[in-house]
C-alpha positions as CSV (number, residue, x, y, z in Angstrom):
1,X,5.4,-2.8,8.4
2,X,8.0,-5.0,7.2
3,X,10.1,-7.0,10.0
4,X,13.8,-8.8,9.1
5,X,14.2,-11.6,10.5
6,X,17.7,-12.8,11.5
7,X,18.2,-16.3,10.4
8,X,19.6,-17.9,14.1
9,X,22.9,-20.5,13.1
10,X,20.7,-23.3,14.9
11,X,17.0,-24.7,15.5
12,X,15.6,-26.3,18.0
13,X,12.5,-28.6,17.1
14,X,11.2,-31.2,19.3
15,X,14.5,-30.6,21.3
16,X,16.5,-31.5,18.6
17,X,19.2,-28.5,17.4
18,X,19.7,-27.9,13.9
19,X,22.0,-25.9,11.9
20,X,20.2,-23.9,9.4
21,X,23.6,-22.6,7.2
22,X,22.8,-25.7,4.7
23,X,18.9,-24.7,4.3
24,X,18.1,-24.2,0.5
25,X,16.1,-20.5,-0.4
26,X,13.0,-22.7,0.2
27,X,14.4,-23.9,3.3
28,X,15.0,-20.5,4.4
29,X,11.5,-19.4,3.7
30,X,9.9,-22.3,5.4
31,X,12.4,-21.1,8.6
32,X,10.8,-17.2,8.0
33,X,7.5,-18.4,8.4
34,X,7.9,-20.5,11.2
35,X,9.5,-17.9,13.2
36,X,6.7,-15.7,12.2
37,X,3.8,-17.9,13.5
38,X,5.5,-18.6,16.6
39,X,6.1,-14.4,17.1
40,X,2.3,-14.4,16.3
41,X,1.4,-17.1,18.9
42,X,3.6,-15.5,21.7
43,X,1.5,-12.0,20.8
44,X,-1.9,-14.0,21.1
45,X,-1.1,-15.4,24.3
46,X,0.1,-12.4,25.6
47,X,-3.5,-10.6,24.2
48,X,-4.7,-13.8,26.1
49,X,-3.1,-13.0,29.1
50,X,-4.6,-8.9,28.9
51,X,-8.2,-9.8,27.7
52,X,-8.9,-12.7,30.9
53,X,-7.2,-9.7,33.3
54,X,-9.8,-7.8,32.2
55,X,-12.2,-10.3,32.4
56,X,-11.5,-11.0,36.0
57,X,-11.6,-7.2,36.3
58,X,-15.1,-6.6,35.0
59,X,-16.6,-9.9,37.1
60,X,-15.0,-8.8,40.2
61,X,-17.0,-5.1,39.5
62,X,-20.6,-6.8,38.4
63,X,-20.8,-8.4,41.3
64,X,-20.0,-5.6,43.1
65,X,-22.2,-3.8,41.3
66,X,-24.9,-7.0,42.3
67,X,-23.9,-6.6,45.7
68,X,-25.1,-3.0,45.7
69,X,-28.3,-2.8,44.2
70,X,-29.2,-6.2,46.2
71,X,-27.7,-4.8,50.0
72,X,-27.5,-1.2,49.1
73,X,-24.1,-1.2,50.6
74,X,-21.2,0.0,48.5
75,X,-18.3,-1.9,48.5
76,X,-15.7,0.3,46.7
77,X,-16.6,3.0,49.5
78,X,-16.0,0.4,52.4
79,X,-12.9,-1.3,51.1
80,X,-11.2,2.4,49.8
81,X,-11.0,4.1,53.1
């Protein structure tokens, strides 16, 4: 799947703005691929972001799970009712 990309009037890089109307076919390019590795970053943080929620979701259930066969108590039943 093919995305367009709309070429913004302006830049910021290292908090400096730049217009982008003067960038050569190269130039524009360069621009293309810059805005897609930073889309591709933001979606790898976010997958960041899902993947240590589970994470925290499957430790928090092992050591419930732990708690269990070591006690015999069942903490889902206790804390759900």
């Amino acid at each position: 799947m093919t995305r367009k990309i709309n070429i913004p009037e302006n830049i910021n890089i290292d908090s400096v703005e730049y217009e982008t109307k003067g960038l050569s076919e190269g130039g524009i390019k360069i621009l293309i691929n810059l805005t897609h590795a930073e889309l591709k970053i933001r979606e790898m943080e976010n997958n960041k972001a899902i993947m240590t929620k589970a994470r925290n979701a499957y430790i928090s259930e092992i050591k419930k799970e732990i708690i269990k066969s070591k006690s015999g108590i069942d903490l889902s039943s206790l804390l759900s009712g």
